[in-house]
C-alpha positions in Angstrom: -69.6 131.2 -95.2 -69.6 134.6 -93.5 -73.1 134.5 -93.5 -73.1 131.1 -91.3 -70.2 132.2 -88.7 -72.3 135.8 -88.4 -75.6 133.3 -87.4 -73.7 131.1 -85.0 -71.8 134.4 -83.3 -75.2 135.8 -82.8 -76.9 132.1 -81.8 -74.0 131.6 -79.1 -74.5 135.4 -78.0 -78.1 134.7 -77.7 -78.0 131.8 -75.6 -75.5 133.5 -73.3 -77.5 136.4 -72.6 -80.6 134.1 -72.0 -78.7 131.8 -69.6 -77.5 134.7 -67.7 -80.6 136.3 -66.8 -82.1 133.2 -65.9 -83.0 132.1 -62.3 -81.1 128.8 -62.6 -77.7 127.9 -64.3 -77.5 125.4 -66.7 -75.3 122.5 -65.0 -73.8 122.6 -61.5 -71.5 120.4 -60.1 -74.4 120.4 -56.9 -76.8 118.7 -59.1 -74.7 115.4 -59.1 -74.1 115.8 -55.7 -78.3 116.9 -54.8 -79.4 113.7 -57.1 -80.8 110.6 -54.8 -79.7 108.1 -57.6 -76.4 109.4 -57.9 -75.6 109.0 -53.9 -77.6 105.4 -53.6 -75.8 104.2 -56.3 -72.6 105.2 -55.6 -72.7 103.6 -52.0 -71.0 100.4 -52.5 -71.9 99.5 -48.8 -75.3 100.3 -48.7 -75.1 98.0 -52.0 -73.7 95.1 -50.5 -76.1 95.5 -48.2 -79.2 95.7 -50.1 -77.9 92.7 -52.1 -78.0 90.7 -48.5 -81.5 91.6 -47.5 -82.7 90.9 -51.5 -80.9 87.4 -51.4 -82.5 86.8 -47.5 -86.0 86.9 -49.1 -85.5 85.5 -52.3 -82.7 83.0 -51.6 -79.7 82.2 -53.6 -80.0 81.0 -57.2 -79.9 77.9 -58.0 -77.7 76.2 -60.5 -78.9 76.2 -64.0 -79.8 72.4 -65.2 -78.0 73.6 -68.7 -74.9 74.0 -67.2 -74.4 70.9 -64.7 -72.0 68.4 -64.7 -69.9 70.5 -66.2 -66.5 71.3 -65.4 
């Protein structure tokens, strides 16, 4: 037991000291903000939006042939 707590004080130690002398931290709360999905996706406007132009060139779908008449 003391032998496993000793390995994860000194594997937690480790990884500190390697993620503080690196160039680039681990997580940021700029890499959510910097990420192009995360800001397209999140644009409920520009969403509606796209929806429009999509439905202008493929049209609106049509009722399934399963489901009509009913109701």
């Amino acid at each position: 037991m003391k032998r496993y707590i000793k390995w994860l004080i000194l594997s937690g130690a480790l990884f500190l000291g390697i993620s503080a002398l690196s160039d680039k931290p681990l997580a940021t709360a700029d890499c959510a903000s910097e990420n192009q999905c995360v800001k397209c996706h999140t644009n409920v406007k520009g969403l509606i939006r796209l929806g429009w132009e999509i439905e202008k060139i493929k049209g609106k779908p049509t009722a399934s042939q399963e489901i009509a008449g009913e109701g």
